[in-house]
N, C-alpha and C positions, 0 to 999 in steps of 0.2 A: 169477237165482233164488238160484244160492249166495253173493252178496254181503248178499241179506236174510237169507239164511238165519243167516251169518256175525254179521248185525249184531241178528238176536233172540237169539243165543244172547250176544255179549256184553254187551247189554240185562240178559239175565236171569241170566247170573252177578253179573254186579258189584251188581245188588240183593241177588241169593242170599247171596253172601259175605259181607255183615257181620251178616246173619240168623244164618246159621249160627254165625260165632263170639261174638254177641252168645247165642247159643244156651250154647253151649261156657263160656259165662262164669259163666252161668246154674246151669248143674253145678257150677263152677269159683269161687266167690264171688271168692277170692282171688286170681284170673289177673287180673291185670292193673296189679292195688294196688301202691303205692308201698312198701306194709309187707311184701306177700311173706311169712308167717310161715315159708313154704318148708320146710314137714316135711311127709313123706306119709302121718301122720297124716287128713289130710286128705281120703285119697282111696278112701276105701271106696265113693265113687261111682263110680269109674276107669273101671267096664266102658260106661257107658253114654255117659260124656264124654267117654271117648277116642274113640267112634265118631265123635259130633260134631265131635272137634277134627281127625279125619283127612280127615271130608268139609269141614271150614272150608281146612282145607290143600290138598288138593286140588280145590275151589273157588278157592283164589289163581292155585292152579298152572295151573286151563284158563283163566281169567282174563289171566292173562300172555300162555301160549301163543295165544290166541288173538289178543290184542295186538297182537302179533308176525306173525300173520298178512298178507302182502303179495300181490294179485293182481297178473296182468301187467295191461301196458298193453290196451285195447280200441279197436279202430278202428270203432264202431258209432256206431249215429243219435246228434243232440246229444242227445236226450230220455236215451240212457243217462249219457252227462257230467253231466247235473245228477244223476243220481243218485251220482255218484259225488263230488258235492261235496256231496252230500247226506252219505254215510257217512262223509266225513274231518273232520266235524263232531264226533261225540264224543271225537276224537282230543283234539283242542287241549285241555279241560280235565284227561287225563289226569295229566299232572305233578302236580296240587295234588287229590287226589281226598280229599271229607272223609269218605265214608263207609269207603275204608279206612285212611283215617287215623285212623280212633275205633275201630275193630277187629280189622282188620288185624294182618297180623305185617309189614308193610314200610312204610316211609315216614311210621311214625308220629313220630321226631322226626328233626331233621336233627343228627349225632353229629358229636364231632372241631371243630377249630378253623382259622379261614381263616387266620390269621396265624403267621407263619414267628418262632421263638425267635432265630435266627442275624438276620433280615433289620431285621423289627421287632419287638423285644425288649417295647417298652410297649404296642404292641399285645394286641401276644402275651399279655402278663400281667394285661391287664385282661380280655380273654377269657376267659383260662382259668379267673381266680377266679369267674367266675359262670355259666360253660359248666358247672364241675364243681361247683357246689353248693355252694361253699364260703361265698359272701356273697351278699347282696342290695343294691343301691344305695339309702340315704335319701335323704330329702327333703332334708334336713340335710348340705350337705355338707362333704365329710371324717369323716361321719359312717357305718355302715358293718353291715348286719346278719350277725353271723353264724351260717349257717345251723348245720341239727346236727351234718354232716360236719366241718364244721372246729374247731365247738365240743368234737367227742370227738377230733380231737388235742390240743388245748388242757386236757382232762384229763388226758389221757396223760403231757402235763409235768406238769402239776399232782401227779400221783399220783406220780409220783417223786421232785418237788424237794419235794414234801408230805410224804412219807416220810420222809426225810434230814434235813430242818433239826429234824423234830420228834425225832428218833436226836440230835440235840445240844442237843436242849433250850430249842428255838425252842418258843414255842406261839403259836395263831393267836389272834386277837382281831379286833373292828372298831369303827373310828369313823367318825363322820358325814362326810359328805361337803363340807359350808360350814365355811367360813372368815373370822371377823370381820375385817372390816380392821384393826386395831390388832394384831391376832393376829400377821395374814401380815408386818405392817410389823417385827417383832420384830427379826429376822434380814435388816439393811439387804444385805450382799452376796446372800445366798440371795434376797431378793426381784425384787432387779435381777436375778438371773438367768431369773427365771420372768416379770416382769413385761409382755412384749409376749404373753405366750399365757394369761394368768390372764382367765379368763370369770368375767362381774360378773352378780350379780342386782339389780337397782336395783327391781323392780318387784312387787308383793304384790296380784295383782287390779288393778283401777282408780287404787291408788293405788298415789304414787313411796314409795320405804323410806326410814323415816329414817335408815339406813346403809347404804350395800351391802353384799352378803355373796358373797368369792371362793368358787368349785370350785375344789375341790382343786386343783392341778395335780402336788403329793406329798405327803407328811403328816405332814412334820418339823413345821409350827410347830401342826398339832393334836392331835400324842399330847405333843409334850414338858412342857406346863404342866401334863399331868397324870402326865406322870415325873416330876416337882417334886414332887406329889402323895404320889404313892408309896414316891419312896426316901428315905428318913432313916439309914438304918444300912448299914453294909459287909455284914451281913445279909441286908438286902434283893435283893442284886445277887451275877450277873447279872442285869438285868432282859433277856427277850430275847424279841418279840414280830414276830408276822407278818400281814400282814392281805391275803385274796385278794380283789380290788376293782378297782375303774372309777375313772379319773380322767381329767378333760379338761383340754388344752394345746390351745388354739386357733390352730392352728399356719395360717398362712396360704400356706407356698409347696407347693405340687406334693404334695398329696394322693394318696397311693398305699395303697389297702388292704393292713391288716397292717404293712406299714414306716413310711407316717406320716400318721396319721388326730387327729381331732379327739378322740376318746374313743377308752382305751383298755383293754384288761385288762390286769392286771400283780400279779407277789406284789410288796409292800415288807416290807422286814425290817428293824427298828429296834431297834436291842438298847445297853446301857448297862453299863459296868464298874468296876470298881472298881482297875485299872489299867491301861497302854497296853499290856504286852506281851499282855494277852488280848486286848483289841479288835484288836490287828496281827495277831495269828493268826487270830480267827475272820476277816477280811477274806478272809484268802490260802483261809479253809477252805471260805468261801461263793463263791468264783473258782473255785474247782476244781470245785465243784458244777457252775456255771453251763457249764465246759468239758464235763462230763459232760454236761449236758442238750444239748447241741450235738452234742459226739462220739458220746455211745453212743447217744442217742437219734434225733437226727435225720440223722445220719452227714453233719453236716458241719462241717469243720475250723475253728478258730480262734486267733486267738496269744492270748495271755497277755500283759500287760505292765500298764502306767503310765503314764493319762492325761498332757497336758503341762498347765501350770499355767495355760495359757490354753483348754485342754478339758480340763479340770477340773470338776467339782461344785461349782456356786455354793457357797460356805461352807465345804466342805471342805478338811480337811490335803493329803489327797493321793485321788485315784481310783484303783483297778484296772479292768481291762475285757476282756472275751475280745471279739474283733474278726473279724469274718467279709470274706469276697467275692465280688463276685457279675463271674464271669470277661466275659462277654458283655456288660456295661455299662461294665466297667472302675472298679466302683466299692465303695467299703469300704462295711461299714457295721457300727455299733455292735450289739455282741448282745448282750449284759447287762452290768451295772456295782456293783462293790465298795466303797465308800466309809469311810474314817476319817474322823469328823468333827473327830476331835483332843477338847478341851475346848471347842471355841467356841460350840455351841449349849447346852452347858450350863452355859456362863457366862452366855447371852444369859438362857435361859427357869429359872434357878437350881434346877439339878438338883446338889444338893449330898448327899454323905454321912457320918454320921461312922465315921471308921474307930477302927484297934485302938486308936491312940493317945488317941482321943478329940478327933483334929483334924475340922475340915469341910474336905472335901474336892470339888471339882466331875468328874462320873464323865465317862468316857472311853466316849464313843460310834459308834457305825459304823450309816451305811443299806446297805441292799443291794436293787437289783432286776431283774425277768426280765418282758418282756411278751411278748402275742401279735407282736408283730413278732418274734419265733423262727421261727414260722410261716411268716412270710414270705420270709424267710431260706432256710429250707428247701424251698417250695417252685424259689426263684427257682433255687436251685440244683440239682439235681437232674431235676423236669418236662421234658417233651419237646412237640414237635408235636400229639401222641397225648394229650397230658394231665397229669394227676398222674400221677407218680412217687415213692410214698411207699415209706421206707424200714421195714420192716415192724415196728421198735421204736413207729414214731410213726403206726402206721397205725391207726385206728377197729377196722377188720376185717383181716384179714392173709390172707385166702385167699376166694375165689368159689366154689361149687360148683354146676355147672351142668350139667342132664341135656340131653341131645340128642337125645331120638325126632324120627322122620322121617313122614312121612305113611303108610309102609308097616308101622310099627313095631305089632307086636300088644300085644293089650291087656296078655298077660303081661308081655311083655318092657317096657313101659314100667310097669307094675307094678314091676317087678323092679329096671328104674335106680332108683325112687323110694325103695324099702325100701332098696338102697343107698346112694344119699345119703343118705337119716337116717342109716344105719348110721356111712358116714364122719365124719359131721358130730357126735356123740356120741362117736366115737374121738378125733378133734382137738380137740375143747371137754375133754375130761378132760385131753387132751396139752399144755392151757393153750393153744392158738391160738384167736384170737379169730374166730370162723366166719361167715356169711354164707350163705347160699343161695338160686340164683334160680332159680323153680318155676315163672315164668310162662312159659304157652305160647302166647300169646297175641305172642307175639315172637319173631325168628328167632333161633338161636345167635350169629349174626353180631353182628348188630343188640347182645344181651348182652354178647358181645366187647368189641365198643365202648365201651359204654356205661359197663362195669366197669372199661377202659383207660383212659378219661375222670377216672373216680374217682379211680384210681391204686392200687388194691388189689393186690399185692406178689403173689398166685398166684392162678392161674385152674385147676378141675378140671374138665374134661368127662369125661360119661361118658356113653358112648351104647351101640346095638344090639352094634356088634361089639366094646364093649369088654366087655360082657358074658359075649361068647362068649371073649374069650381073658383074661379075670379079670384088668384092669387098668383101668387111668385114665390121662388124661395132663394131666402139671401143666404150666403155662406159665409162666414167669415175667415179670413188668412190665415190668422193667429192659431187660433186655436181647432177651425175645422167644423168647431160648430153649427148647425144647419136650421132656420127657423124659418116657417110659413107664416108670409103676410100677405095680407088682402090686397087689393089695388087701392083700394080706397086711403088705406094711409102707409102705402111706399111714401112718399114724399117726407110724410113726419118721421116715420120707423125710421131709414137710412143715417139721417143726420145725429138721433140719437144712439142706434150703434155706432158710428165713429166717432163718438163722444166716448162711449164705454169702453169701445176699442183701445182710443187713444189713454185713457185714465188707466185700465188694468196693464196696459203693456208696459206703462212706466213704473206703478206698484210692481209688478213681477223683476222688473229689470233692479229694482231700487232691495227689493228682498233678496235677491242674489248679491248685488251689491255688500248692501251691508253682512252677511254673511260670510263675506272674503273678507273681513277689517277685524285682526286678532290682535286684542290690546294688552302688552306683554312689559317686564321691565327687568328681564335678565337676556344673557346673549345667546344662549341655548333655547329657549322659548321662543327667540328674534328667528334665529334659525330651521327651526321648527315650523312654525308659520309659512315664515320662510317657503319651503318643501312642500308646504302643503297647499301650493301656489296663493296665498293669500295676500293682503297688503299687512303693515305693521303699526301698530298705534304704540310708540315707545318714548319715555323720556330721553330728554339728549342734552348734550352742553351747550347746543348753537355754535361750536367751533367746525370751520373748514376743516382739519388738521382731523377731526375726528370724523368725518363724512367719508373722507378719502379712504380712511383706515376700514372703517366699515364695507368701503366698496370694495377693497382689497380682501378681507378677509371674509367677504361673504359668499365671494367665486366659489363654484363646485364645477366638477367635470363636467356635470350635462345643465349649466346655466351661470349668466352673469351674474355679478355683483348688483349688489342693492346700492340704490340710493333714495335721497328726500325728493317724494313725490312734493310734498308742500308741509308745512307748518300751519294748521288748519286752524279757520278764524274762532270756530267753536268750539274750544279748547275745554277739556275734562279738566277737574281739580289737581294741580300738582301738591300734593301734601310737603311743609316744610320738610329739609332732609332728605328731597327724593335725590337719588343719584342717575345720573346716565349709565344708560344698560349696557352701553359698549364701550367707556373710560373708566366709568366709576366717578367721576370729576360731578360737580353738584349739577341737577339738568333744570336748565331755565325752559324748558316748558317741553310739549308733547308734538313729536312730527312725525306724517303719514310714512312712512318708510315702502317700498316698494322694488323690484325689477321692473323694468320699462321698455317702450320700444326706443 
């Protein structure tokens, strides 16, 4: 009798239960929504919904316990054995239950990622970018959607390096995205460099084109015929323009969202002068940006330095580059890039001016650019097991605010979190943090926890029953997990100054790894060495092509590529007369980052 008794009663909870909070919802419009508008504005219904949301909670809760319910063993007739295979019948679907997975505050998603950062790194990373919302897979691949979360870090550069180039006089512009072939053919080095990832249009409807017409892959050879256009006088110039925009490089090997896709987003910056010592300056002045966008913004470290002539800018005098890496791969990778074009594309596409003299004169050009592979970059380095790790400069939202009533909690008292979170949430939005709040109850704290850790949002606020009674909150921080009670009285001030401390140690930590991977060596076995011990390489060398190649050939192993010059760094150690290059022997005119890359 109490075995049936046992098995109507959790018959008729686990119907009751998603009643009731499908009930709860129903007061509740916004419990559950992805939008959350999370003000308790909202809740001039509270008295009546809270009763519903405390009997949906404790309907989980006799739900579970009863669950959990275990009879002893029985030595009676078979007739009672079948019944008793009878009742361990609604067991088995337990695990996967849909009706509280549609309403429920438990098991509605499965949080957190199976794959280890330390064990499998590519795993790891392909998980996390679509566990945490950050992209969608196309159909198209190498091709890569990005959802809003990642798209509102990608403002956040945007809005700073947006700031700054226009403080110097950049203004934004756009041009189309095709390219004639006679166009592209302009500039024979610059095309050889783009030509195995240049995507064609051969086709118009049903019918073949009587030309093809290249995508982008950059925009040298379609703003410059109409610099031609525009500059005739020393007057004219600077000319200095910037364009935020999508271009595809049909890149074929190892496809990695953010670091190397088939379409990407990216600023280019195209600017023209009327002599070298300006265009050399503004180079050094739009590198230093690109460190800022790296350092202050996404707090992770990079050198500074001098492409080698064989990674180089197809067409270019010479490249600058801030150079990043990623410790746990063992491998560099390019973070944005500064380019002089010298005079050669404006002798190609005749971008000439007259100056004081009344000579014609061909102007002195530089590109420069920054894509979403920053992004990538950022996460790769910083992210944990638990998810995004976002440094709170480059975070969408920079704090969670989350109330915690418990099934027992009165109607006031959860009244009462509720008017205090709005309250906090209007303190820190004037205090400039960019806020967040999750109102639904329809979820367990935990479960929010996660979820939010997932995200990688920089501070987490709960506030519940007994913080009430003792007039505080307690902030969490991402990073590190650490957990600190503050008063109401100064959340406003506390917050801003944790993501201050946030933002500063996560760069310090990232920059002490960093340099810790950088082993300065000046034999070929020591190169090697390093090498294996996935690190980057600080080594003398001759500056010849002829010996880069050789290096990248002989540095292949079974389980990894060849190395090459991440950059030729501006901060160059003492080269003592008599040093030789560690991989010719030939005398080495100075010291360059060496590395594997992506």
């Amino acid at each position: 009798m109490l075995r049936e008794t046992i098995g109507m009663l959790r018959e008729l909870t686990t119907k009751l239960f998603p009643f009731l909070v499908s009930s709860a919802k129903s007061y509740r419009p916004w419990a559950g929504s992805s939008q959350f508008p999370g003000t308790c504005s909202y809740l001039g219904y509270l008295s009546s919904s809270s009763k519903l949301y405390r009997t949906s909670v404790m309907a989980e809760e006799a739900a579970k316990n009863l669950s959990e319910v275990t009879l002893g063993e029985t030595t009676t007739a078979p007739a009672r054995e079948k019944k008793e295979k009878k009742e361990k019948a609604p067991k088995e679907p337990k695990p996967v239950q849909p009706a509280q997975a549609e309403g429920g505050k438990k098991k509605e998603t499965k949080l957190g990622l199976s794959a280890s950062k330390q064990e499998n790194f590519s795993e790891w990373y392909s998980e996390l970018v679509v566990s945490s919302e950050l992209i969608s897979y196309y159909d198209v691949s190498g091709c890569y959607i990005l959802r809003p979360w990642a798209y509102a870090m990608w403002e956040v550069v945007q809005s700073f390096f947006d700031g700054k180039i226009k403080a110097m006089g950049v203004q934004n512009a756009y041009f189309p995205l095709f390219i004639t072939e006679d166009v592209l053919n302009t500039e024979k080095d610059h095309v050889e460099g783009f030509a195995p990832e240049v995507a064609w249009v051969t086709r118009c409807g049903n019918a073949e084109m009587d030309k093809p017409i290249a995508i982008r892959p950059t925009s040298e050879t379609v703003m410059y015929p109409y610099f031609a256009q525009w500059i005739r006088s020393h007057r004219d110039l600077p000319l200095r323009l910037n364009q935020w925009t999508n271009v595809v490089r049909w890149e074929f090997k190892y496809p990695t969202p953010f670091i190397r896709s088939r379409e990407f987003l990216w600023q280019e910056g195209h600017t023209a002068f009327a002599n070298q010592e300006e265009a050399n300056q503004e180079v050094l002045d739009i590198l230093e940006l690109y460190r800022r966008v790296y350092e202050e913004i996404l707090a992770v470290p990079v050198t500074k330095g001098r492409k080698s002539k064989k990674e180089q800018f197809a067409g270019a005098a010479y490249t600058t580059t801030v150079e990043a890496f990623i410790p746990e791969t063992g491998k560099g990778i390019q973070g944005a890039t500064s380019h002089h074009l010298g005079q050669n594309f404006s002798k190609m596409f005749g971008i000439e001016f007259e100056d004081e003299e009344r000579n014609k004169v061909h102007a002195w050009q530089n590109s420069w650019g920054l894509t979403t592979r920053s992004l990538g970059v950022m996460i790769m380095t910083h992210s944990d097991n638990k998810g995004l790790v976002l440094p709170p400069k480059a975070a969408p939202k920079q704090i969670v605010l989350i109330p915690i009533p418990n099934s027992k909690t009165s109607d006031e008292v959860i009244s009462e979190i509720c008017n205090k979170i709005d309250t906090f949430k209007r303190q820190l939005e004037d205090a400039g943090v960019r806020v967040v709040t999750d109102m639904r109850l329809n979820y367990t704290p935990g479960w929010k926890y996660n979820h939010w850790e997932l995200r990688g949002v920089p501070l987490r606020l709960e506030l519940g029953p007994k913080d009430i009674e003792n007039k505080g909150v307690v902030v969490v921080r991402r990073d590190t997990g650490v957990k600190e009670t503050v008063s109401w009285d100064d959340v406003a001030a506390r917050v801003p100054q944790l993501l201050d401390q946030m933002q500063a140690e996560m760069l310090a930590n990232a920059t002490a790894k960093y340099q810790a991977c950088i082993e300065k060596v000046t034999t070929w076995d020591a190169f090697m060495t390093a090498l294996d011990n996935k690190h980057m390489v600080l080594a003398p060398w001759a500056d010849e092509e002829e010996v880069e190649e050789d290096v990248k050939k002989r540095s292949v192993t079974p389980d990894a590529m060849g190395a090459k010059t991440l950059c030729i760094p501006f901060n160059q150690p003492e080269l003592p007369e008599g040093t030789l290059c560690f991989a010719s022997g030939k005398p080495a005119k100075n010291w360059a980052l060496w590395g594997r890359s992506y």
